[in-house]
N, CA, C and O atoms as CSV, one atom per row, in Angstrom:
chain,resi,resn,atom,element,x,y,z
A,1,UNK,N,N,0.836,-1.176,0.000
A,1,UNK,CA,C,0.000,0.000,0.000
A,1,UNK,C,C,0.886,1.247,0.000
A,1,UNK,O,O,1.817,1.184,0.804
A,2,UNK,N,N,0.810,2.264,-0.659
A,2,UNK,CA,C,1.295,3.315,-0.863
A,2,UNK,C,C,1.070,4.460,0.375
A,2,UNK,O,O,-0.029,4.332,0.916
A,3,UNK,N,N,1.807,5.419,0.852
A,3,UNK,CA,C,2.210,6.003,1.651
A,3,UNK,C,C,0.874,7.012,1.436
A,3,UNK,O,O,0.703,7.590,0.363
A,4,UNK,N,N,-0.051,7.160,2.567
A,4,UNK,CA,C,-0.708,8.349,2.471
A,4,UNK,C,C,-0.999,9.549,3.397
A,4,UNK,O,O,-1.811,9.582,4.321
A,5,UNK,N,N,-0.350,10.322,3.059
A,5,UNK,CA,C,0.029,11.186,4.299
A,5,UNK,C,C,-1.306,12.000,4.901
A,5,UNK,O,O,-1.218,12.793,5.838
A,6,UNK,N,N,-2.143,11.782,4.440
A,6,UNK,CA,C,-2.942,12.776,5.074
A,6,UNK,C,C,-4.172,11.650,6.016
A,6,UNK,O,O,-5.298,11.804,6.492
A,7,UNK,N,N,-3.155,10.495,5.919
A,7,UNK,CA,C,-4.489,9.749,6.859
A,7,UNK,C,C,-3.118,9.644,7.906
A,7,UNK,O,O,-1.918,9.428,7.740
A,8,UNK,N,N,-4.217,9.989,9.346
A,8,UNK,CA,C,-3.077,10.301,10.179
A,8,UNK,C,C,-2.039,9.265,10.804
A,8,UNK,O,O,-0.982,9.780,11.168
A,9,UNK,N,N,-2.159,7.969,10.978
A,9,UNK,CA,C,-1.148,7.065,11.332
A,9,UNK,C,C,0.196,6.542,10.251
A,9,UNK,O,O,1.104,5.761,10.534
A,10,UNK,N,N,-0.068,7.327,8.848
A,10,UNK,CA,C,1.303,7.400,8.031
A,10,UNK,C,C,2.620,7.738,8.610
A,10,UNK,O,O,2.820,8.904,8.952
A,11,UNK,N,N,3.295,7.080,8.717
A,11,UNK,CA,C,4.376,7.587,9.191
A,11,UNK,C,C,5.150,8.546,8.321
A,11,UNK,O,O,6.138,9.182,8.686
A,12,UNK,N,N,4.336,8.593,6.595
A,12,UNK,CA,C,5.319,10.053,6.186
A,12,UNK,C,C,5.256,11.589,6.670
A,12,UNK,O,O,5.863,12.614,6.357
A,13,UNK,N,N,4.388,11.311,7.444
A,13,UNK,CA,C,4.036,12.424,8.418
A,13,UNK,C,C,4.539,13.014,9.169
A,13,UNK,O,O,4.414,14.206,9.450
A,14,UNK,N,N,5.634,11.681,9.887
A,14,UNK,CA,C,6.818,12.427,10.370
A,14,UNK,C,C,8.101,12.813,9.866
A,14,UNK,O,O,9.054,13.306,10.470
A,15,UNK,N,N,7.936,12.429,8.345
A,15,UNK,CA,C,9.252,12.887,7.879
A,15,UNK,C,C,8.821,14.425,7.205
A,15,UNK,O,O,9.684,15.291,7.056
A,16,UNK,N,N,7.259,14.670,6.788
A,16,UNK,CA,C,6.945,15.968,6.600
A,16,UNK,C,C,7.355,17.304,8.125
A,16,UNK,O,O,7.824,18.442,8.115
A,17,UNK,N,N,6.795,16.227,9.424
A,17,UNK,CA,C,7.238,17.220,9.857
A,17,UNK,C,C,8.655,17.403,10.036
A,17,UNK,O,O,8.846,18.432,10.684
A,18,UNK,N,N,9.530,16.926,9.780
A,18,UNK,CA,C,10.897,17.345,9.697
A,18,UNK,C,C,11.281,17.916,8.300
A,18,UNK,O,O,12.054,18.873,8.262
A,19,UNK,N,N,10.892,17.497,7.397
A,19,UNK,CA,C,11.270,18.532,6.735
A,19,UNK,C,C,10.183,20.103,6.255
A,19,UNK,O,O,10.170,20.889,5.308
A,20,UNK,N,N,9.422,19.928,7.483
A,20,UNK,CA,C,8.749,21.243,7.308
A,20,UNK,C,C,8.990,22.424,8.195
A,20,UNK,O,O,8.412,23.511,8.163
A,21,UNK,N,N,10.265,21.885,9.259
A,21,UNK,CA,C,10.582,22.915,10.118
A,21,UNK,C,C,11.493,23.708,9.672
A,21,UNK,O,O,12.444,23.495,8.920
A,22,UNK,N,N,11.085,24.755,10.257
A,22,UNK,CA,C,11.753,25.740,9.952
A,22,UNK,C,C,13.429,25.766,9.741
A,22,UNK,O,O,14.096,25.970,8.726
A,23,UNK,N,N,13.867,25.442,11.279
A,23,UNK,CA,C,15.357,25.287,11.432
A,23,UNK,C,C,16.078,24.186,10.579
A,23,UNK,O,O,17.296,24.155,10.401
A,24,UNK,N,N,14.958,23.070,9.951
A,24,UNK,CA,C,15.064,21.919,9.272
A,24,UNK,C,C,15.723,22.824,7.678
A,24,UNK,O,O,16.885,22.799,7.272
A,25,UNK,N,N,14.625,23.498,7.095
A,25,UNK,CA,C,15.103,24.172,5.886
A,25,UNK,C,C,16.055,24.981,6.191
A,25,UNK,O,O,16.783,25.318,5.258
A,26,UNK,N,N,16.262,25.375,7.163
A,26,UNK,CA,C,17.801,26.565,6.890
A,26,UNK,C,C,18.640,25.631,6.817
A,26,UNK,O,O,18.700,25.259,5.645
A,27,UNK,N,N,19.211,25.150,7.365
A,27,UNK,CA,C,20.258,23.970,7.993
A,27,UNK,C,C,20.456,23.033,6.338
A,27,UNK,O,O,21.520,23.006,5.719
A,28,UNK,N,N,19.322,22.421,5.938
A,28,UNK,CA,C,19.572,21.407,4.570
A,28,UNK,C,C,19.986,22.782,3.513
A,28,UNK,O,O,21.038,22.694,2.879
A,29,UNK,N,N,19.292,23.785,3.390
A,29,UNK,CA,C,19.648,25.041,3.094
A,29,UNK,C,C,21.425,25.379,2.312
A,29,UNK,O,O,22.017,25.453,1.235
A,30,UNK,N,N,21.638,25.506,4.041
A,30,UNK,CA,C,22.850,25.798,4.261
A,30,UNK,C,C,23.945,24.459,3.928
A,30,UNK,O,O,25.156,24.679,3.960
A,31,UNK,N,N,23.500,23.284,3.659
A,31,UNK,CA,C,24.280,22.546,3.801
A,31,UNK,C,C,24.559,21.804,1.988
A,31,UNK,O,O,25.356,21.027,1.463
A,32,UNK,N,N,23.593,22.464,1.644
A,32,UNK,CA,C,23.346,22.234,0.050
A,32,UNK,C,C,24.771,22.574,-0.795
A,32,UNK,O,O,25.029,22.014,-1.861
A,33,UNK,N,N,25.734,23.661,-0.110
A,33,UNK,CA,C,26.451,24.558,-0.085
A,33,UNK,C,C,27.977,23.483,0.233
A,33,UNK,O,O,29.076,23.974,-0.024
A,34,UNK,N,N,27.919,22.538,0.600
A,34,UNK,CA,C,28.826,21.177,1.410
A,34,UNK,C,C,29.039,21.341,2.448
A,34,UNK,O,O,28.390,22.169,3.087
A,35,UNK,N,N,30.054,20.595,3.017
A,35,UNK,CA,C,29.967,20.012,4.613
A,35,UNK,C,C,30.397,21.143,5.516
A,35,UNK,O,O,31.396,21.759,5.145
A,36,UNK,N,N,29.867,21.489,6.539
A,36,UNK,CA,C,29.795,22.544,7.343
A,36,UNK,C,C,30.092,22.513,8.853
A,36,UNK,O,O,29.141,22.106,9.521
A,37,UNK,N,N,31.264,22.873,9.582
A,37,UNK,CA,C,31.203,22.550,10.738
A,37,UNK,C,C,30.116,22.902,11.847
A,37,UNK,O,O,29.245,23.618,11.354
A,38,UNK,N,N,29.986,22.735,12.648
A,38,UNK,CA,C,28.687,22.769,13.874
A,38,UNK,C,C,29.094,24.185,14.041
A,38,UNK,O,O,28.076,24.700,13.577
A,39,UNK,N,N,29.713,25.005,14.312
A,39,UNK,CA,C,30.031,25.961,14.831
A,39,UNK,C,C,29.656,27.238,13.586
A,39,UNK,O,O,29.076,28.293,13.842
A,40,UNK,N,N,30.145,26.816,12.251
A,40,UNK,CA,C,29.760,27.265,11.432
A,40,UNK,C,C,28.124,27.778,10.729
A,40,UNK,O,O,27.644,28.861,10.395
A,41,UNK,N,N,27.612,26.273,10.738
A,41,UNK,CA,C,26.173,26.340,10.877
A,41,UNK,C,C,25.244,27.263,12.020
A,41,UNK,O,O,24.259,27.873,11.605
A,42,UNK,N,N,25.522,27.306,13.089
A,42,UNK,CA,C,25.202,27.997,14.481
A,42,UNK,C,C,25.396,29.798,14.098
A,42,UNK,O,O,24.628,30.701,14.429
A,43,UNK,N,N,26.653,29.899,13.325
A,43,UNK,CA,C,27.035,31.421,12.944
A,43,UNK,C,C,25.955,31.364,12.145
A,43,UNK,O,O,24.995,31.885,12.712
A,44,UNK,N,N,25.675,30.925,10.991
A,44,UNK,CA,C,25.165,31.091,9.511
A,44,UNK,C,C,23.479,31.171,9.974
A,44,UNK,O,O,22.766,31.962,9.357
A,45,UNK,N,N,23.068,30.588,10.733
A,45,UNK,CA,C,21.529,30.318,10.903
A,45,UNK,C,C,21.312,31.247,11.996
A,45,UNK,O,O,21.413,30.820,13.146
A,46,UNK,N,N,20.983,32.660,11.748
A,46,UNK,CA,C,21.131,33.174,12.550
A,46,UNK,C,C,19.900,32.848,13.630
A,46,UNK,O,O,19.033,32.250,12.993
A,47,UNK,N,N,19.526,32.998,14.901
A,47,UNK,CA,C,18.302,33.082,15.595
A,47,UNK,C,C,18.291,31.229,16.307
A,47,UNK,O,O,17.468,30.851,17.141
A,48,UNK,N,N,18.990,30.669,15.932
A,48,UNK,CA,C,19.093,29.121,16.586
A,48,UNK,C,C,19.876,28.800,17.525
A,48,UNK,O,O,21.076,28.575,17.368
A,49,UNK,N,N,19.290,28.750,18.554
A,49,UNK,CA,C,20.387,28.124,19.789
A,49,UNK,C,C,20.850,27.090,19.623
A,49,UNK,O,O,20.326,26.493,18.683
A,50,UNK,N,N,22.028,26.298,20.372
A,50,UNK,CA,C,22.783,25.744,20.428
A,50,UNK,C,C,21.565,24.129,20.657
A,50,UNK,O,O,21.576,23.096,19.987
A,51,UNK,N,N,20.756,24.457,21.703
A,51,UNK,CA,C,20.270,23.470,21.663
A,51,UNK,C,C,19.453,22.804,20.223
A,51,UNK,O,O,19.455,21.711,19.656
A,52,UNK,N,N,18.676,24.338,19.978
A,52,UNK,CA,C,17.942,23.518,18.921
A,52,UNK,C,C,18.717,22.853,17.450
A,52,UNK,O,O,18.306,21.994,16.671
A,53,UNK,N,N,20.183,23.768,17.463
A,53,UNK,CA,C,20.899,23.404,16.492
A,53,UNK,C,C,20.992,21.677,16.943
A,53,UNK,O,O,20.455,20.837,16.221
A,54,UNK,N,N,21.626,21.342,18.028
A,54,UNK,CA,C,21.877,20.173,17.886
A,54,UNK,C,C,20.612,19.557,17.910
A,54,UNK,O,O,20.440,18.958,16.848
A,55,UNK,N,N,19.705,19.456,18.634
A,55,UNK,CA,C,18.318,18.571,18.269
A,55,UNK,C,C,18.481,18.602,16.596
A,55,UNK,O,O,19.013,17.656,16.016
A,56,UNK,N,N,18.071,19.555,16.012
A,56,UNK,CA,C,17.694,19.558,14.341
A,56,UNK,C,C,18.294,18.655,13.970
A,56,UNK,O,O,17.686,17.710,13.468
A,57,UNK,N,N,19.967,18.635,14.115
A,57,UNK,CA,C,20.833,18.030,13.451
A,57,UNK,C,C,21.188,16.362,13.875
A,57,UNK,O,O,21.666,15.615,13.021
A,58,UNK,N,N,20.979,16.014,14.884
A,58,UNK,CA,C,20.694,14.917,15.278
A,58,UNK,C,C,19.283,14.487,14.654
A,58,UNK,O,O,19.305,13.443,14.001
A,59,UNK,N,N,18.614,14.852,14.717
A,59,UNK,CA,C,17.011,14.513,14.025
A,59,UNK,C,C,17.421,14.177,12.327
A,59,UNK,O,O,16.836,13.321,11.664
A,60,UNK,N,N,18.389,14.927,11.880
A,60,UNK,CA,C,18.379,15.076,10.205
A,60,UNK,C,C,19.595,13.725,10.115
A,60,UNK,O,O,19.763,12.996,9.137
A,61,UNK,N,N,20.171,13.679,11.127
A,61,UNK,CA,C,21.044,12.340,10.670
A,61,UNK,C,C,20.406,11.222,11.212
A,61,UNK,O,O,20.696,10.102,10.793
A,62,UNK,N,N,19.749,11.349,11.907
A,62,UNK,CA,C,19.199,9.757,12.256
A,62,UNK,C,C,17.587,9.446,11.168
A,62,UNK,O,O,17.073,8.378,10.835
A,63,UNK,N,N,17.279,10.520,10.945
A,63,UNK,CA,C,16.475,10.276,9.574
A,63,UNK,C,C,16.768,9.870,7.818
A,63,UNK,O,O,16.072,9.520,6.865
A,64,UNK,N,N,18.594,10.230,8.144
A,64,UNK,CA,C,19.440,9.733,7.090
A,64,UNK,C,C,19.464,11.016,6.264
A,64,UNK,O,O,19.768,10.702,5.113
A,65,UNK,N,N,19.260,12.391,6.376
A,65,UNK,CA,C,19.739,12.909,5.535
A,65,UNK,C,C,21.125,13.869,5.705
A,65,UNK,O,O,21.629,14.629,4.878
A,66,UNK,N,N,21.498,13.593,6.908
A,66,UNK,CA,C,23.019,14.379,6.903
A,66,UNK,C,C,23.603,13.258,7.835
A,66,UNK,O,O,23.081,12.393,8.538
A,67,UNK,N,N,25.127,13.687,7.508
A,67,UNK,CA,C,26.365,12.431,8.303
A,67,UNK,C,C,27.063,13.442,9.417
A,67,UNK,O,O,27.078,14.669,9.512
A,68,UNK,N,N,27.301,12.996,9.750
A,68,UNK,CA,C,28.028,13.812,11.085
A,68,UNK,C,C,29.365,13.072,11.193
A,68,UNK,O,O,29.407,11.924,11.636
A,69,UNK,N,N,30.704,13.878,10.698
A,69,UNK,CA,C,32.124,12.805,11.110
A,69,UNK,C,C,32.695,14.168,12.312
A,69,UNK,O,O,32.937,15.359,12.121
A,70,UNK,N,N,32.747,13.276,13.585
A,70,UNK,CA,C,34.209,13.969,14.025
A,70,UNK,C,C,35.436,13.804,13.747
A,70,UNK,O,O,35.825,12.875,13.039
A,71,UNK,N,N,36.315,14.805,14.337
A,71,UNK,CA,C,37.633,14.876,13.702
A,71,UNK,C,C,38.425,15.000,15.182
A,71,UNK,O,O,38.109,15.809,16.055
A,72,UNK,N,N,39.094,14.406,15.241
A,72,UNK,CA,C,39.960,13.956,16.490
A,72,UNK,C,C,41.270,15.258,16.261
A,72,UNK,O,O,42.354,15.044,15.718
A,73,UNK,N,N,40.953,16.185,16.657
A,73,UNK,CA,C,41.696,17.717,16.540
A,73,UNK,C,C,41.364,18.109,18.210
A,73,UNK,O,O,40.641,17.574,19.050
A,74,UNK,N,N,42.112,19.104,18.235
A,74,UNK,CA,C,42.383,19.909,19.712
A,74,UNK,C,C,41.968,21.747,18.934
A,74,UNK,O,O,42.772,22.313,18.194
A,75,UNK,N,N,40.785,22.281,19.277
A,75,UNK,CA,C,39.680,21.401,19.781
A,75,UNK,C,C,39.035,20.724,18.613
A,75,UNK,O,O,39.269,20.982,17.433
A,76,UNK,N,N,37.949,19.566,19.206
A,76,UNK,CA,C,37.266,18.414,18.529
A,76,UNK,C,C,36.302,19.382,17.399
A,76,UNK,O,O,35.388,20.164,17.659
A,77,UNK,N,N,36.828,19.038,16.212
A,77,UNK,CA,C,35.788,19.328,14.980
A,77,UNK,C,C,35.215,18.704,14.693
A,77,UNK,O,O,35.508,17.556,14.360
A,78,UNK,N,N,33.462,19.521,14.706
A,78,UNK,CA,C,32.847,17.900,13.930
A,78,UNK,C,C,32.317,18.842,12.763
A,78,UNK,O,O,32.187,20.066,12.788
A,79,UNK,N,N,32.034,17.911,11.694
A,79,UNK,CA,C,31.252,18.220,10.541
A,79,UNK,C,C,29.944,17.648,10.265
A,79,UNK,O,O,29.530,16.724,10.965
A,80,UNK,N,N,29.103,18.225,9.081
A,80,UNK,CA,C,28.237,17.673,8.769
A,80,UNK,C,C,27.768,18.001,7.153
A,80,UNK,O,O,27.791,19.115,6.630
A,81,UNK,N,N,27.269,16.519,6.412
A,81,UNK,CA,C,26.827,16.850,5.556
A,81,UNK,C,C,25.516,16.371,5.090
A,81,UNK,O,O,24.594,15.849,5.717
A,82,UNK,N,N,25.639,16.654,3.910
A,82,UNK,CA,C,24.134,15.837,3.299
A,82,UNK,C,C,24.571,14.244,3.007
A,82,UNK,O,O,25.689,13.806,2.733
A,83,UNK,N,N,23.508,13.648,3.136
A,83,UNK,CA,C,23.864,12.204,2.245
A,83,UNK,C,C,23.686,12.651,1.025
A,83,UNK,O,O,23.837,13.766,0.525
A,84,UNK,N,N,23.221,11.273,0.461
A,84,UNK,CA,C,23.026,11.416,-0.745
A,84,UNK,C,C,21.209,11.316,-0.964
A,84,UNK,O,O,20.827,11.716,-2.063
A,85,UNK,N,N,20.392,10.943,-0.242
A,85,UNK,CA,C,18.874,11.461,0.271
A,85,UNK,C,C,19.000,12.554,0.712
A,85,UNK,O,O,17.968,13.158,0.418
A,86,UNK,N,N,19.787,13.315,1.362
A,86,UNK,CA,C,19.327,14.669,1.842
A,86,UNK,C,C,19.874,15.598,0.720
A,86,UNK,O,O,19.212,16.634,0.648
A,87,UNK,N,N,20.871,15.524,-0.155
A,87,UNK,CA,C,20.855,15.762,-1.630
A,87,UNK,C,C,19.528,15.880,-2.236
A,87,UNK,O,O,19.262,16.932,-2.816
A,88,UNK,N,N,18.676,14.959,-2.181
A,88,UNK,CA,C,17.286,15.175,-3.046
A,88,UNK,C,C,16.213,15.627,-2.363
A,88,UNK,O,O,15.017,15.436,-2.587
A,89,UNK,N,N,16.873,16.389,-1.304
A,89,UNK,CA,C,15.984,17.648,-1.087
A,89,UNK,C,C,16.478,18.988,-1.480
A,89,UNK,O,O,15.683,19.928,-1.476
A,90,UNK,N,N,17.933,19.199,-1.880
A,90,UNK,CA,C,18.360,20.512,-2.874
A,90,UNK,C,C,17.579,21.105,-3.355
A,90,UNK,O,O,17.274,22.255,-3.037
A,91,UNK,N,N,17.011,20.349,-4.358
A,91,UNK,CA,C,16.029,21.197,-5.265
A,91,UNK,C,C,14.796,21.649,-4.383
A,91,UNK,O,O,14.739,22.852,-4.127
A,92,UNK,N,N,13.891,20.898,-3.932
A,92,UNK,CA,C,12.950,21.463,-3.330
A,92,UNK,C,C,13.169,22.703,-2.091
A,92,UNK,O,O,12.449,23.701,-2.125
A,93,UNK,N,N,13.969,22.575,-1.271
A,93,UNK,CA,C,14.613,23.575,-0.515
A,93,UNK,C,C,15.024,24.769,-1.164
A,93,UNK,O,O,14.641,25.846,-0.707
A,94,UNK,N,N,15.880,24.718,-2.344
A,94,UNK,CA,C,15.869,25.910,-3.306
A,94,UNK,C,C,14.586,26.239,-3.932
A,94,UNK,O,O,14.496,27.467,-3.936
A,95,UNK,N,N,13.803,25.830,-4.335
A,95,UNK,CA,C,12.455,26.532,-4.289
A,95,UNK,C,C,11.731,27.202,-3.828
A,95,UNK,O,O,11.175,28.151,-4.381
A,96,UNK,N,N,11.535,26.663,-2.197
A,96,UNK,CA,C,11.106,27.337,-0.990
A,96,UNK,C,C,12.062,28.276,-0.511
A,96,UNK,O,O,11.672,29.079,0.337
A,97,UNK,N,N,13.432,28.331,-0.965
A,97,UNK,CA,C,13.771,29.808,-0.141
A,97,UNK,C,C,13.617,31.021,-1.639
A,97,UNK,O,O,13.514,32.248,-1.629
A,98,UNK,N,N,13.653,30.161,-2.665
A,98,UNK,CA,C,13.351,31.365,-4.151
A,98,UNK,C,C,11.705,32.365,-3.940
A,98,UNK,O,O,11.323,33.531,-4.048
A,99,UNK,N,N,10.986,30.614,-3.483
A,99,UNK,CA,C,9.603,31.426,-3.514
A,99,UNK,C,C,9.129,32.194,-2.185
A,99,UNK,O,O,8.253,33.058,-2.171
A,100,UNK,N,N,9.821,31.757,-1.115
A,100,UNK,CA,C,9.491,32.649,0.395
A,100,UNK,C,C,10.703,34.884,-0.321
A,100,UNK,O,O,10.389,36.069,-0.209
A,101,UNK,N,N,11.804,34.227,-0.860
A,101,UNK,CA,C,12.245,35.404,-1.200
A,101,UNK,C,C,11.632,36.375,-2.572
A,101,UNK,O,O,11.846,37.567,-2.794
A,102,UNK,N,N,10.871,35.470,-3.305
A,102,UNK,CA,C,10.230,36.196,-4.508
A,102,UNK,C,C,9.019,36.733,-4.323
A,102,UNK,O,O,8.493,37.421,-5.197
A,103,UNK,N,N,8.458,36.481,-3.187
A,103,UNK,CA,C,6.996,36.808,-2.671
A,103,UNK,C,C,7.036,37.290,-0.795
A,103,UNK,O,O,6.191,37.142,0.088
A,104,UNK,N,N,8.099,37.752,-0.786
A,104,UNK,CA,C,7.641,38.464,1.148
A,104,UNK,C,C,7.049,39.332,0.779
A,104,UNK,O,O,6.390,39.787,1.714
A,105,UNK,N,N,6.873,39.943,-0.258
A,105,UNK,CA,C,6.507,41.553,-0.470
A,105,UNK,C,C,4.850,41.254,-0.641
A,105,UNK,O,O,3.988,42.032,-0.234
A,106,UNK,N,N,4.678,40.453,-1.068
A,106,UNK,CA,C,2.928,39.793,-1.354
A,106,UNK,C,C,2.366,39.435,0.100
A,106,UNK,O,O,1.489,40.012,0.742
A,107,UNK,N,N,3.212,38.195,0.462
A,107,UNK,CA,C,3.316,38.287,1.822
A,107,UNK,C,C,2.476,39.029,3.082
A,107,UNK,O,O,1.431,38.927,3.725
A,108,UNK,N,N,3.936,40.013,2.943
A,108,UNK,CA,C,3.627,41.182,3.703
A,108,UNK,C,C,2.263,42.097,3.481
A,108,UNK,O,O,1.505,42.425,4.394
A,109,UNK,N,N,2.084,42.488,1.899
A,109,UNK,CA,C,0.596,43.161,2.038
A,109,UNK,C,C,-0.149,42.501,2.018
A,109,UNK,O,O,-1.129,43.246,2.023
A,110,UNK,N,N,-0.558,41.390,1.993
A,110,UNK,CA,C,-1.953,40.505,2.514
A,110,UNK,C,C,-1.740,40.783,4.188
A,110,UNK,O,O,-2.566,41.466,4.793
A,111,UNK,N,N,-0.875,40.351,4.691
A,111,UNK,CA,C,-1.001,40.479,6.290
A,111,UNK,C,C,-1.589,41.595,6.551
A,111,UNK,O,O,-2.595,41.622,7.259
A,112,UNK,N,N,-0.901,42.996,5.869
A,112,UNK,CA,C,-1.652,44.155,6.003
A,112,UNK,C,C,-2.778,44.183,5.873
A,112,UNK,O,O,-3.412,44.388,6.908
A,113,UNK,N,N,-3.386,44.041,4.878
A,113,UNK,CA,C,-4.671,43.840,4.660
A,113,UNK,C,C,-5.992,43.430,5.716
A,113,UNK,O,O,-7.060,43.943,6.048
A,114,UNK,N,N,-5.285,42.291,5.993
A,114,UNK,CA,C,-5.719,41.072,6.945
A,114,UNK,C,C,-6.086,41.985,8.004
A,114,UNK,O,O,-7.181,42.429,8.347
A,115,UNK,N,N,-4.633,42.203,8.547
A,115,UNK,CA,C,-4.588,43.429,9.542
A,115,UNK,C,C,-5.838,44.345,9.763
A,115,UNK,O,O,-6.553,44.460,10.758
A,116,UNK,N,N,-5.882,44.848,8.773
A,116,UNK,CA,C,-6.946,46.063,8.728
A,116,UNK,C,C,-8.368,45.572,8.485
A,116,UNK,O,O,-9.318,46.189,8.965
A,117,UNK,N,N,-8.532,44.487,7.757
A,117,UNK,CA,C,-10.009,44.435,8.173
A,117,UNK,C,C,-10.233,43.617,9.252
A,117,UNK,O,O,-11.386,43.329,9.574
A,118,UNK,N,N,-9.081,43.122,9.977
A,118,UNK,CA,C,-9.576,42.210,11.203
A,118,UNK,C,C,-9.553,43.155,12.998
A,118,UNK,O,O,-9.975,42.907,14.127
A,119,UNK,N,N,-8.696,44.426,12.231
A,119,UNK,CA,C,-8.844,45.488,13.579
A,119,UNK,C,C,-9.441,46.231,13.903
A,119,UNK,O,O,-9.215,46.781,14.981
């Protein structure tokens, strides 16, 4: 039987909600770009704490779409990348940041709008 997400015991449901979070798209985002140290990612995404960075990123490798190697350095580097499944979310991730950046301005005046006839 084929995967149907909108009946609720699908389990693709939980891979929508991971890749529908927010910190989820910056991060695959950012990583589209190649392998990125933890510290790096944390600079680049601005507004993400430390914790949620690591939750996200633990969540995205045990779902299989990024690898995590440490590097036995003083101090300990770790990296992270895409697999080769979290690769075939590139494209769709570049979409969603083309179309969230080609349309804030639409966006924004509907909210206005909204705004005003709901105040």
């Amino acid at each position: 039987m084929r995967p149907d997400p909108y009946t609720a015991a699908c389990p693709s449901r939980q891979v929508l909600d991971r890749i529908g979070d927010r910190w989820t798209v910056l991060l695959l985002g950012e990583l589209t770009g190649g392998p990125r140290r933890f510290t790096e990612l944390g600079r680049r995404v601005e507004g993400i704490s430390q914790k949620m960075l690591t939750q996200t990123l633990r969540g995205l490798e045990r779902d299989g779409l990024v690898t995590r190697t440490v590097h036995a350095t003083v101090p300990v580097r770790v990296d992270y990348e895409l697999t080769d499944l979290g690769r075939t979310l590139s494209a769709p991730i570049a979409a969603l940041e083309a179309w969230a950046r080609d349309h804030i301005e639409d966006v924004v005046a509907a909210r206005s709008r909204y705004d005003e006839r709901e105040g």
